[in-house]
GUDOTOR-530517 format. One line per 5 residues: for each residue x, z, y of C-alpha. Coordinates in nm, 3 decimals, decimal comma. Each point is the difference from the previous one (the first is absolute). Layout:
# GUDOTOR-530517
X:Z:Y  ...
# end
This chain:
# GUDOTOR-530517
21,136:-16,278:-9,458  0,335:0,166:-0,002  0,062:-0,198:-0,343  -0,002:-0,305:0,207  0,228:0,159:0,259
0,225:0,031:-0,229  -0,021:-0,328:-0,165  0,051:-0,174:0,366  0,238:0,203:0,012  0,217:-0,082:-0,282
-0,045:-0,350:-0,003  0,103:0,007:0,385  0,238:0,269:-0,055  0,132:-0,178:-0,329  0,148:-0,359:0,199
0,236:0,211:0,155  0,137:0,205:-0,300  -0,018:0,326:-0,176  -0,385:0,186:0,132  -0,042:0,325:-0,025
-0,271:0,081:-0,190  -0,218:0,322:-0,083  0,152:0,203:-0,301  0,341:-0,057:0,064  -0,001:-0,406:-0,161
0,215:-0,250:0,162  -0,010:-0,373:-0,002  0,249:-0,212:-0,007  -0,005:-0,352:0,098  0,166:-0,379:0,036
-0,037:-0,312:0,085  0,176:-0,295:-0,147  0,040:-0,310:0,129  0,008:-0,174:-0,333  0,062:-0,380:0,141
0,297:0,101:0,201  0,149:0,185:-0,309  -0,012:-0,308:-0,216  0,158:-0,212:0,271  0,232:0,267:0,019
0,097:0,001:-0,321  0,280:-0,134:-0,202  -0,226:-0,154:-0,288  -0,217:-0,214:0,269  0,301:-0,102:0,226
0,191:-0,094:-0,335  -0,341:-0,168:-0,066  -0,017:-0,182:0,333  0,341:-0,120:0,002  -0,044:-0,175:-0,335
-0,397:-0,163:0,134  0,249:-0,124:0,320  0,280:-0,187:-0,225  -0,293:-0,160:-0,214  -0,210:-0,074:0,275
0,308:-0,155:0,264  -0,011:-0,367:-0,140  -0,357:-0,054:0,071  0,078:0,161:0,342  0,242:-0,207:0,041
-0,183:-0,292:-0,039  -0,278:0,104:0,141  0,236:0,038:0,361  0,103:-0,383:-0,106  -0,314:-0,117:0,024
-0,071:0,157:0,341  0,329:-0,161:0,119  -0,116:-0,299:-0,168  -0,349:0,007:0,223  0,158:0,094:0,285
0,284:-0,314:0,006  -0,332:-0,197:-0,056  -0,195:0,136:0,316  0,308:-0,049:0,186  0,055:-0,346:-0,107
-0,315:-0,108:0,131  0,047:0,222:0,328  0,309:-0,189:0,031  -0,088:-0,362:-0,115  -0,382:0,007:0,002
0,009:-0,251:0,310  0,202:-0,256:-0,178  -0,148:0,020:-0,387  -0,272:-0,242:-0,089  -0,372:0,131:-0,114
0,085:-0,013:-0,373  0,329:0,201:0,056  -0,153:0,287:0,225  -0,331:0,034:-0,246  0,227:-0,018:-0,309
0,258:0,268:0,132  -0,319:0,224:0,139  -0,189:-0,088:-0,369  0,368:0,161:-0,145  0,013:0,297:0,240
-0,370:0,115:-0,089  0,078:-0,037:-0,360  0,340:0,178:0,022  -0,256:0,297:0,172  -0,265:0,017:-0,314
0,283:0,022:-0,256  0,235:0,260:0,244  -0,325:0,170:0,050  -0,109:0,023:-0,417  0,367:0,052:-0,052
0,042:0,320:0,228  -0,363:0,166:-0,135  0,111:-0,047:-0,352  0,332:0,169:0,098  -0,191:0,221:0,196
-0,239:0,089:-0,331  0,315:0,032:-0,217  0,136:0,287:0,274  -0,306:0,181:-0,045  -0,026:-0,042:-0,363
0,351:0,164:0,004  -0,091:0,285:0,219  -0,286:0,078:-0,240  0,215:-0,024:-0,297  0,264:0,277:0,146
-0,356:0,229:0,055  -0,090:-0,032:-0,347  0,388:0,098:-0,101  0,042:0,274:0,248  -0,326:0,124:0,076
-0,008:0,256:-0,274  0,362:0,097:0,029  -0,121:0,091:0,370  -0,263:0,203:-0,145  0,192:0,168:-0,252
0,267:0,088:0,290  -0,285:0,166:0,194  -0,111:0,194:-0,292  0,310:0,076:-0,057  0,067:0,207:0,370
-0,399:0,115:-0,057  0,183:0,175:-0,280  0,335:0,094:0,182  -0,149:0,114:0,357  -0,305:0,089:-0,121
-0,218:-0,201:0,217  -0,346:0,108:0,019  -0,098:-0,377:0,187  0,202:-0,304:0,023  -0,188:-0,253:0,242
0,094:-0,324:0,061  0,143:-0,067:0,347  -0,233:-0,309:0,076  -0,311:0,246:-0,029  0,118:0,262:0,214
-0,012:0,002:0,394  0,303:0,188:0,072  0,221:0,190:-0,206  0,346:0,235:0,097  0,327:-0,161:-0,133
0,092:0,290:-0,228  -0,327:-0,067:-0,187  0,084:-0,347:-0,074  0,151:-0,020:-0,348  0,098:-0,389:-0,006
0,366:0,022:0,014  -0,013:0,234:-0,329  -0,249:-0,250:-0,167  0,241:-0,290:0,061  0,268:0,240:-0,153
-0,137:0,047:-0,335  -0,118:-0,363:-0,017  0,394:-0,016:0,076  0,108:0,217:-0,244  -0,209:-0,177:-0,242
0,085:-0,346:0,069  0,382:0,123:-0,079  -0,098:0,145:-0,331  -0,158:-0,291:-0,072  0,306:-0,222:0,050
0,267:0,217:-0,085  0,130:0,057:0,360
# end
């Protein structure tokens, strides 16, 4: 039973830093909040910025088709009255296909963000593991958590900003910086 005690103990103990434990052993512990350090990071934004230049002319176009469905609606707001049948069903037949190629247009681009986003994990997923390892080492980290598991955590055990560093310092290495 006290085994137990003491196991509750830790693990409660152990969310909110170093626990005292019998014999004199410590344990330290972090959390990381591993998305935030990507985003924070030079590589992804770097990353990012290049996705955004590639992906502007389709977004571009894809705004000049909403414009283009939009004038449409408003011509027949405006002129609906006057237009014959024909003219009305043709320009609503137009709208409704403008629609089903915006709409395929914007999930491919859509698809192609989130292909991107997957392709940066791949890249820098292990360089954020081998970052973490690498303070496990410095700090000597008994636990690293990561922050989306944990309730509630003190600042000072948070270890994100130092993450994001050596992805940093990496990233310059990398490129010469």
């Amino acid at each position: 039973m006290k085994g137990l005690k003491w196991a509750a103990a830790i693990v409660l103990a152990g969310l909110a830093g170093t626990v005292a434990l019998p014999a004199a052993a410590q344990l330290k512990v972090a959390v990381v909040n591993t998305g935030q350090a990507i985003q924070q990071s030079e590589e992804a934004k770097a990353y990012f910025e290049k996705i955004q230049q590639e992906l502007d002319p389709e977004q571009t176009e894809l705004r000049a088709m909403q414009d283009a469905i939009a004038a449409l609606q408003q011509q027949i707001a405006d002129e609906g009255d006057v237009m014959s049948a024909d003219e009305r069903r043709r320009i609503t037949k137009d709208i409704e296909n403008k629609r089903i190629d915006l709409e395929f247009r914007a999930q491919k681009l859509q698809k192609d963000v989130q292909d991107s986003q997957e392709e940066l994990m791949r890249t820098i997923g292990p360089k954020v593991q081998t970052a973490v390892n690498d303070l496990v080492e410095i700090e000597r980290y008994d636990l690293v958590f990561e922050r989306s598991n944990v309730g509630y955590v003190n600042p000072r055990h948070d270890i994100t900003a130092k993450v994001t560093e050596k992805l940093n310092e990496r990233y310059a290495d990398e490129n010469g910086s």
